[in-house]
N, C-alpha and C positions, 0 to 999 in steps of 0.2 A: 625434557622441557615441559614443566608444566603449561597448562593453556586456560586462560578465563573467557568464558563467553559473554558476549559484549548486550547490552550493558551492563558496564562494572555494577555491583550491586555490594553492598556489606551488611554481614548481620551482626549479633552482639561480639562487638569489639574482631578478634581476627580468625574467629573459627574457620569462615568460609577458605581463609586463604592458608591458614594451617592445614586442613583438612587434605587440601589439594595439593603438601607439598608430599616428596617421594621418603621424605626423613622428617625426625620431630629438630623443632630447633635447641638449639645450644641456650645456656642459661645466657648468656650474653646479649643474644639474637632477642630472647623473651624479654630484658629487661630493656631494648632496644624499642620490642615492638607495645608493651606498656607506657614507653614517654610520648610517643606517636600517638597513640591512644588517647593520651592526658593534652594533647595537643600542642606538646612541648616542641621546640627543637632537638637534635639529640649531636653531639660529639661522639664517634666512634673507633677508638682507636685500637686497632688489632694488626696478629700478624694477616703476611698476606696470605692468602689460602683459607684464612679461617671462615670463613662466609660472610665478610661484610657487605657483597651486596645484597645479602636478602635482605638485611632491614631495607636498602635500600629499593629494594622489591614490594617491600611491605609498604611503604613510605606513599609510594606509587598507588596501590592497588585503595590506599586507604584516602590518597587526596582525588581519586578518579571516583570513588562509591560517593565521596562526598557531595559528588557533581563539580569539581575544582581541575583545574589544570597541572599539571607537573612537568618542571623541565628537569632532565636528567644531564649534567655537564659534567665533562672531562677534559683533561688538559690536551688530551693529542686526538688529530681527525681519527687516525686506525684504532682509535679504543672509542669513540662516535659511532664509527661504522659498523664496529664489531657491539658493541650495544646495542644500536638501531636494531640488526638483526635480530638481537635475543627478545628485545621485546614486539617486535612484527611478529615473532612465532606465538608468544606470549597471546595477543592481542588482538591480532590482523592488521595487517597492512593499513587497512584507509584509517587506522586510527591513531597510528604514530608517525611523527615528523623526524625528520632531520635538517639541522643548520651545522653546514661546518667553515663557511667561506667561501668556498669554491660549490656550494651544492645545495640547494635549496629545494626540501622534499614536506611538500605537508606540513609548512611552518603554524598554521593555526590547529593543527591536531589537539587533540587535549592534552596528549605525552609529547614533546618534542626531545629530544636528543640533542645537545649542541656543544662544543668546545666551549668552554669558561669564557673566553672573550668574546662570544656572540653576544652572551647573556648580559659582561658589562656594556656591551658597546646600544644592547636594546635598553639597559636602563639609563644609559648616557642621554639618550636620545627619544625617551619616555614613549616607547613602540608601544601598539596598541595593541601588542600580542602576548602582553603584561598583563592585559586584563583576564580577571578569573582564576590569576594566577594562587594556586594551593601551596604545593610543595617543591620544595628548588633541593635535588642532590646535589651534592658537591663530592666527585669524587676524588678521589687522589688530596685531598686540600694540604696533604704535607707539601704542595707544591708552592706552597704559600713562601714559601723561602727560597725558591727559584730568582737567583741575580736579574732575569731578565724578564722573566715574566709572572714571579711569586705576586706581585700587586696587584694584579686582575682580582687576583680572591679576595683580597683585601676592598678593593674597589664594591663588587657582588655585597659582601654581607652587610656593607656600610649603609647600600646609597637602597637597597630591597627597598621595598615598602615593607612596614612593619605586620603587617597581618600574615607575610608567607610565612611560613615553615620552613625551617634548616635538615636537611640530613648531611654530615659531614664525613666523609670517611677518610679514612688516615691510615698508612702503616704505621706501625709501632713507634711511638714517641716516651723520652723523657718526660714534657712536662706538658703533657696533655691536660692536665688542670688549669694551670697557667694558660696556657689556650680557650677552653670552657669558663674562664671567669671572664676572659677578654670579649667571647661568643654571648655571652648573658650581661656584659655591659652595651651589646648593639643589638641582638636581638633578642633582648628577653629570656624568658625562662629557657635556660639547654641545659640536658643532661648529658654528661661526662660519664662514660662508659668504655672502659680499660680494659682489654682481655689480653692478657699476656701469652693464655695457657695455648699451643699450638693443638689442635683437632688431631695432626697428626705429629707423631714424636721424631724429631728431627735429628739424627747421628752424625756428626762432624767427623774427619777421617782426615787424612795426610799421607799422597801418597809420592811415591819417591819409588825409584828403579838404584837396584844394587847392583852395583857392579860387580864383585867377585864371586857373585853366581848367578849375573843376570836373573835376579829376580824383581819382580814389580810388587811391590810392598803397599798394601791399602792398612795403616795403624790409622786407630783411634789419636782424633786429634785432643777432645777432651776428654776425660773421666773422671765422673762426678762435677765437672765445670773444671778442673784441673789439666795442664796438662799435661798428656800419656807418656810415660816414661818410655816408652817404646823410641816414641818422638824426640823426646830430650837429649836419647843416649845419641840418633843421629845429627843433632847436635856440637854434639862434643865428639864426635868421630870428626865433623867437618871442622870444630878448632884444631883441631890435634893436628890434620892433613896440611892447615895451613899456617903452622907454627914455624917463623922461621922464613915465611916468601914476605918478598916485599909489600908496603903498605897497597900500590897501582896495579900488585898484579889480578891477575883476570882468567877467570874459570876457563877461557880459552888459550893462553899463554904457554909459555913451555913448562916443563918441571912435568911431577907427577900429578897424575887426575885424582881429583877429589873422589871418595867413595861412596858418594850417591851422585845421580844427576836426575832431572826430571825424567820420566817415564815418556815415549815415546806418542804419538798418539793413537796408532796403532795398538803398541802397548797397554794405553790405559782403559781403548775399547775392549778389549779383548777382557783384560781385570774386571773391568765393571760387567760382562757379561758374565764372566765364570762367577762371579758375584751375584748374580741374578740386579744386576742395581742401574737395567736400562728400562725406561728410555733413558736419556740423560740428556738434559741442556749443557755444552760450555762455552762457558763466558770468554770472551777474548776481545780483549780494547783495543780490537784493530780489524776494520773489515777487509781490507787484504791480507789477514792474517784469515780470517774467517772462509774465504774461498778458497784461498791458499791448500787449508784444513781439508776441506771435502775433497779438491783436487786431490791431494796427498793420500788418503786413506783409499780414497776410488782408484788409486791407482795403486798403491799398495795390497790390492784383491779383497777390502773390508767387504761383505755381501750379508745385508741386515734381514733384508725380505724372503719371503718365498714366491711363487707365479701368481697366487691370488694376489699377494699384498701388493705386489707391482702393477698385475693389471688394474687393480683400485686406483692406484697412484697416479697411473697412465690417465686414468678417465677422469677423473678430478682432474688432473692439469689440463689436459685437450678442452675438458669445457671450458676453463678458467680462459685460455688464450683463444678460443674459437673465434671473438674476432677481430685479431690480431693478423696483419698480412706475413705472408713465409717472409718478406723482407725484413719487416719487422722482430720474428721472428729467428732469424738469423742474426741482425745485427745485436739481440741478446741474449744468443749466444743458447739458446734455447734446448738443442739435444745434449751438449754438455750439461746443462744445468738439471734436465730431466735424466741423465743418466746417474748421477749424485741420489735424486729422490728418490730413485728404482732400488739403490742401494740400501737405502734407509738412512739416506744423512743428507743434510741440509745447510743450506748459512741463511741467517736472518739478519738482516741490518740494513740499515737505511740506505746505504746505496743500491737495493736492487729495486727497482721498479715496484708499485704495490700490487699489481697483482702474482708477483712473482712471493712476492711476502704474501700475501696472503692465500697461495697456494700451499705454501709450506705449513701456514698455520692450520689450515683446514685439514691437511694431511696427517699432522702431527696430535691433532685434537678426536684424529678418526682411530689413533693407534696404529698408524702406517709406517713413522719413522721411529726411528732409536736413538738416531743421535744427529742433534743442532747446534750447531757452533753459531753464536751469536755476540751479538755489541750487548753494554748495559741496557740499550732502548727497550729490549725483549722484558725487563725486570718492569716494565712500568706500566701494569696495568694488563698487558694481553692475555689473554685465555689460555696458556700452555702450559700448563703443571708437568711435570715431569717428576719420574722415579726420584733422581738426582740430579743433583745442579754439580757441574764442575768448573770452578775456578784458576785459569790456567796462572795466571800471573797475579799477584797478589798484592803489583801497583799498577799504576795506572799513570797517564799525563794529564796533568790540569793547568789551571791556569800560573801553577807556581812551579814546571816539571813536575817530574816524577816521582810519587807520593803514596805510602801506602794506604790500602783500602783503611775510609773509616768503619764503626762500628756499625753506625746507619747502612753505607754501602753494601757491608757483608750481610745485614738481614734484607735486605733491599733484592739481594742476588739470589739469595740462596731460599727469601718463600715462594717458589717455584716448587723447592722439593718438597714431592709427596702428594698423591692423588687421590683426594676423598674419594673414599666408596671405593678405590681399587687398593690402597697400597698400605700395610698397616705402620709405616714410619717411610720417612725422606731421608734421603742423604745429600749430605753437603763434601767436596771434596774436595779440598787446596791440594793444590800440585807443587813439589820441592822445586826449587827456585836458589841461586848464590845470592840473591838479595835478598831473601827472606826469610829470617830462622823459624822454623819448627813454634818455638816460643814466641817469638811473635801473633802466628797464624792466630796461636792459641788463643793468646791475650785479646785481640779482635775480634775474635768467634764466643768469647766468654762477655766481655763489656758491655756495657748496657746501652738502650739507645741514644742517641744524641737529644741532644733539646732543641725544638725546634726553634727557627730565630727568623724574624720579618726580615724581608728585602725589598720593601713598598717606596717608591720616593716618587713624589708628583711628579708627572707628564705636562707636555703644551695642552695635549687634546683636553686631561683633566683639568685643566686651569681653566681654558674655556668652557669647558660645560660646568661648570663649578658656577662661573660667572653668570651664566645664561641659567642658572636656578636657583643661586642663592645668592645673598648678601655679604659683603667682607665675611662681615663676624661669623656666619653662620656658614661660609667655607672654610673658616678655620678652626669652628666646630666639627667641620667633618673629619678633617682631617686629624685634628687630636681625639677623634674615636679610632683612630687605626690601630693594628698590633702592632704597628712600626712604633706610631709615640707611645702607646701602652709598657714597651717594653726599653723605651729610649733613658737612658740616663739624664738624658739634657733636655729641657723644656722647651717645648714648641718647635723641634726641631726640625718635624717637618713642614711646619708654617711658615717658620725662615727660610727653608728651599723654595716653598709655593711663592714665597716675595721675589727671589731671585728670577724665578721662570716667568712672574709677571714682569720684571721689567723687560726682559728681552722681548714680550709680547708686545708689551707697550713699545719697546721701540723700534720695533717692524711692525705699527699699525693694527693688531691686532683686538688690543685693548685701549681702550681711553677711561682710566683710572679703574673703576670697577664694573665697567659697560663694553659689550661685546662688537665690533666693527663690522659692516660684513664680511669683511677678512676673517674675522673671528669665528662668524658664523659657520664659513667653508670649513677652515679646522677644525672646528665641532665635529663636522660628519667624516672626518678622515679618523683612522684608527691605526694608529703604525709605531715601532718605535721611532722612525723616523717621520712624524707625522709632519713638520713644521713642515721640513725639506720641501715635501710634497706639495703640500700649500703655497710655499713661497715659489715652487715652480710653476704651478698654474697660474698664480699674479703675477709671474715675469713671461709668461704665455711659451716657454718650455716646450707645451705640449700641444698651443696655436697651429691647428692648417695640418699637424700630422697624421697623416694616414694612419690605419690603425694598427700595422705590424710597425711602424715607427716609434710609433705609440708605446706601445706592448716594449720593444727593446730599449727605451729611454726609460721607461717606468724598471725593468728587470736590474737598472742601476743601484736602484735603491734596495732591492731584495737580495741581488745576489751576494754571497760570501765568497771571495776570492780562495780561503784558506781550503776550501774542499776538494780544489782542483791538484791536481799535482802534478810536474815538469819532470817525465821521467825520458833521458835519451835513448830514442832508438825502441821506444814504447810504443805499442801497438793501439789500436783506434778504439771504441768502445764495446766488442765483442772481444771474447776470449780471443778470437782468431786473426785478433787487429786487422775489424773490417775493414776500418778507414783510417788510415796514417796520416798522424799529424806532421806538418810539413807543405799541407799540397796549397798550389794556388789556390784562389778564390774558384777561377772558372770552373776547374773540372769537379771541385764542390757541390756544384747547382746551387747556390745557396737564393734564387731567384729576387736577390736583391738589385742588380745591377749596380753601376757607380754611383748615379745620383744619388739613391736611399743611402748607399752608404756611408757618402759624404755627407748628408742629410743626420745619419746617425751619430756622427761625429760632430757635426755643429752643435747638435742639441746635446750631445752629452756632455759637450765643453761648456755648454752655458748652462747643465744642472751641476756642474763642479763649482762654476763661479759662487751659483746662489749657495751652494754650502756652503763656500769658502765665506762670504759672506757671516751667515746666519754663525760659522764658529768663532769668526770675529766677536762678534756682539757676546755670544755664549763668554768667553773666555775674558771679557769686560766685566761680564755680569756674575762670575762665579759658579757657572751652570754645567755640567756634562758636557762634551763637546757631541754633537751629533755626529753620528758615524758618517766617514765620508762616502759617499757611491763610489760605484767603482761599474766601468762601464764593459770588463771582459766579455761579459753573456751576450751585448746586445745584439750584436751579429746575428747569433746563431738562435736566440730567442725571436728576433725579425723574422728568419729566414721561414722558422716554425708557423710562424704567424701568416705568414706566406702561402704555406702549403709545401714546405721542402718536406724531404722522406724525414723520418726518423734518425735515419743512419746520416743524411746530409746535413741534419742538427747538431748530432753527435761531432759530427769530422770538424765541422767549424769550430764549437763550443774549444774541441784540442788543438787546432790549430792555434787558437786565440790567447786559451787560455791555460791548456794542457790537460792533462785525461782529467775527465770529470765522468764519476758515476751514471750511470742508465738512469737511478733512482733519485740520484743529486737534480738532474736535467729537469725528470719530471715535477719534484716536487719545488723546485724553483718555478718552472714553469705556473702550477697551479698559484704560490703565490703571486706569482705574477698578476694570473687573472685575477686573484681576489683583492689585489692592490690599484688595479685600472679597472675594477668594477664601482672601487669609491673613488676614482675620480672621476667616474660619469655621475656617481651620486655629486660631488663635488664642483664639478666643474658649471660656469655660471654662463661661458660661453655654450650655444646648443648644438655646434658643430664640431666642436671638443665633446662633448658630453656623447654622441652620436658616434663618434669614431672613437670612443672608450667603448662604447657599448660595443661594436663591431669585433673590437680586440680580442672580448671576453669570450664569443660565439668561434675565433679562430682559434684561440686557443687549445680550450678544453676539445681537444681532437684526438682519434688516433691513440696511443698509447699514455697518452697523458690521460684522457677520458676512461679509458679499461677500468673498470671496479667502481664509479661512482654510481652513487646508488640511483635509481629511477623511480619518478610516480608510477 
């Protein structure tokens, strides 16, 4: 880790900070840190791995020597936090901030850190922490075509003040140009800078277990960008096999077995080691498949480590959990999970608690583990490069079933492989699959990137703060500077939307023609996809006279997603060892709510159902998105939290209610919870609402939900 001693200082152009790094930079990096130089913006779009954020290093060190401030933004808090840290080593601590919603560390530092909606929601609302502002990264910005939250970045480059500075970094895009001319019609001069050529050389493979000599086969998937005939011929071994069976039948049905099947996982650890090709990530679209995985191999006798590398492993986790109660502890199931690490294998995904993720990453980044079985989440952005990336299934479920990987996804996955400075090439490795031919793999592993494509459509909140800073026409100037109209076929398409979300405004009060209500105003300071809801709850007073674990569970309506929970019979509580069975009364729960709050929870949630019910009437009048409805499963057991119930007596409720929900589901609902009843104490006009919002916030963040937030 390089380190700069404070204060930043710069001499002619970027010697000082060249000088000091451990490598010279890439021509990419150089022609990167030349526009910065020139004062330009810059568009960067490379694979991942290649070093795109040094420019955005560079970016930093050059708007800091300036005497200017720089925010560095990301789409997810664990790539804030994991940032935050790289630059406190960088810089020192009193001099970099973090904002992520839930955590406010050193917000006026010169460097702040913060997820991409902090930074819209500061210029929404023209924060005074804007001032002196130099240079703004944007990282990840292919998130720009995120269905649900691609607009934020849209919203940032629009509404900046024109003197910042853009760093933009991107994985690998099609029409990265088409992007950079949209970048230079809103802010000015950007330079477009395209680096295709990976740092390290990346080998595609396909592997597949043979049955008539049990062997585990790792062929080349392409050759020369073609694919490997090796591949083809088991291809047409599987037509030939299944010449002749009915169109329904199924690799598991009777008749004879097909002549390859997938390799084992056991099996493909074992290849990949006799290969020298660990560590290795695999990818797997199911995080019960992902624990499933460690379980299975740990008990299959896989042993990754030696007695050093486990005591290592041992001591990184004990501090990470040290202050975590044994109950705690147990109800996550804690020595199982450490006995997985010991071995040298891991699962990463969002349902495990973040400090449990972020023990693995730590461990995995020290060269402790070999092998992580993870979600796609792990592809977005974290710090974990790996030997090799393995690809267990080659589709995936979305919102149309089950579909193969696009061309985006598979570089998306697979630049993980290959560790500058350790590994002289990556590998990537599809695993044989009856859904998926050999040729296929190919054909998606050779295709080029996608083009990236807007997913921007006005908001309520945006309507209002539109209103409260500019004039019709010059809001629907904004709005036709977006990549959304930029790239729309149809004129003004989304100024027609922005008409439609104003009448609904207008007719709940919000706006009166092109003037702000104070209704209006309160929406202003909310920021949610559901922001109206929230709004319209606190003016039908929802949230009036509630204590503030009431509070906290009537508000978790609006955050929680039913779909994460799942209704398995005769399924154990939320430790491996089904600490707490779903099924039991309320009482022996403790959920220290008693009957009143209960009932109390259920009053009020039935009257935040009406005002949606409500607010989709009007929507569905008006031609608009239907706001997503609450759904009030969590409240209970988000109450009870709020309370002061154990961890484990949160857990039992949440499955009682709702049915097993992750450790890491709980938590991270939880947090937004509090960062959703943090603005409605900003929000709220009553001061005894606003006071028992604020209270909520301080019960919350507790306990296991607290662990890994970062501190002044």
């Amino acid at each position: 880790m390089t380190v700069f001693p404070w204060p930043v200082t710069t001499t002619d152009e970027d010697s000082d900070f060249v000088t000091r790094l451990p490598f010279p930079p890439d021509g990419f990096q150089r022609a990167a840190f030349a526009a910065i130089d020139a004062d330009h913006s810059v568009l960067v779009s490379a694979p991942t791995g290649s070093g795109k954020t040094l420019v955005a290093a560079y970016a930093i060190h050059r708007a800091l020597g300036a005497g200017g401030k720089a925010f560095y933004t990301t789409p997810l808090k664990a790539l804030s936090n994991q940032k935050y840290g790289e630059l406190v080593a960088t810089y020192g601590k009193e001099h970099v901030g973090l904002l992520t919603g839930d955590t406010a560390v050193r917000p006026d530092a010169p460097m702040v850190v913060m997820t991409t909606e902090v930074l819209r929601n500061m210029l929404l609302a023209g924060s005074d922490l804007l001032g002196g502002l130099h240079t703004v990264v944007l990282d990840e910005v292919h998130f720009i075509q995120d269905p649900y939250r691609g607009g934020v970045w849209e919203e940032v480059l629009v509404l900046s003040p024109p003197e910042v500075r853009f760093v933009c970094l991107s994985a690998t895009v099609n029409n990265a140009n088409e992007l950079g001319a949209w970048l230079r019609s809103v802010r000015g001069t950007t330079e477009v800078i395209v680096e295709r050529h990976r740092p390290i050389v990346l080998r595609h493979h396909f592997a597949a277990h043979r049955r008539e000599d049990s062997e585990t086969l790792l062929l080349p998937l392409l050759v020369n960008g073609k694919p490997g005939n090796e591949g083809v011929r088991i291809d047409q071994a599987v037509r030939r096999s299944l010449q002749g069976r009915p169109p329904q039948w199924q690799p598991r049905g009777r008749g004879p077995r097909l002549p390859y099947r997938a390799p084992l996982r056991t099996e493909l650890i074992t290849a990949l080691k006799s290969e020298e090709m660990l560590p290795a990530i695999v990818f797997i679209f199911s995080r019960a498949a992902c624990d499933e995985a460690v379980r299975q191999v740990v008990r299959d006798g896989v042993r990754l480590t030696d007695g050093s590398e486990r005591a290592a492993i041992r001591q990184i986790s004990e501090r990470r959990v040290e202050t975590l109660s044994d109950d705690d502890l147990g109800v996550l199931g804690y020595d199982d999970w450490l006995e997985g690490l010991e071995c040298g294998v891991a699962a990463h995904h969002a349902g495990l608690v973040p400090v449990f993720r972020e023990t693995v990453e730590e461990c995995f980044a020290a060269g402790l583990l070999q092998v992580v079985f993870a979600t796609e989440t792990l592809s977005l952005g974290i710090n974990m490069p790996a030997r090799s990336v393995v690809i267990e299934r080659f589709t995936k479920y979305g919102g149309a079933g089950r579909a193969t990987l696009t061309s985006g996804e598979y570089l998306q996955l697979t630049g993980r492989a290959g560790r500058r400075g350790l590994d002289e090439e990556g590998h990537a490795v599809v695993l044989w699959s009856a859904e998926t031919t050999f040729s296929e793999a190919a054909r998606v592993a050779s295709a080029p990137p996608p083009d990236l494509r807007s997913s921007f459509r006005p908001t309520y909140n945006l309507a209002v703060n539109l209103a409260s800073r500019f004039d019709r026409e010059m809001a629907d100037q904004v709005l036709r500077r977006s990549f959304a109209q930029w790239q729309a076929q149809r004129a003004d398409l989304l100024t027609i939307q922005l008409s439609h979300r104003v009448a609904v405004l207008e007719a709940l009060g919000y706006l009166q023609g092109w003037s702000l209500t104070p209704a209006g105003h309160r929406l202003s300071r909310i920021y949610h996809e559901s922001d109206l809801l929230v709004a319209e709850a606190l003016a039908a007073g929802v949230f009036t006279g509630a204590d503030p674990s009431v509070l906290a569970g009537v508000v978790s309506g609006v955050v929680f997603e039913p779909r994460r929970a799942r209704r398995l019979a005769g399924h154990g509580g939320p430790g491996p060892r089904g600490a707490v069975r779903r099924g039991r009364r309320k009482g022996p729960l403790a959920d220290r709510l008693g009957e009143k709050r209960v009932a109390e929870l259920e009053r009020r949630g039935a009257a935040l159902e009406q005002v949606a019910e409500r607010i989709r009437a009007i929507e569905e009048l008006h031609l608009v998105p239907r706001t997503r409805h609450p759904s009030s499963g969590l409240a209970t057991a988000v109450s009870a939290w709020a309370r002061g119930a154990s961890f484990e007596t949160a857990l039992g409720v949440a499955a009682r209610d709702v049915g097993d929900l992750a450790p890491g589901d709980f938590v991270r609902t939880v947090k937004s919870v509090a960062d959703l009843v943090q603005q409605v104490a900003h929000a709220a006009t009553d001061p005894e609402t606003a006071a028992s919002a604020r209270s909520a916030v301080a019960l919350l963040l507790r306990g296991v939900v607290a662990v890994g937030l970062p501190t002044p």
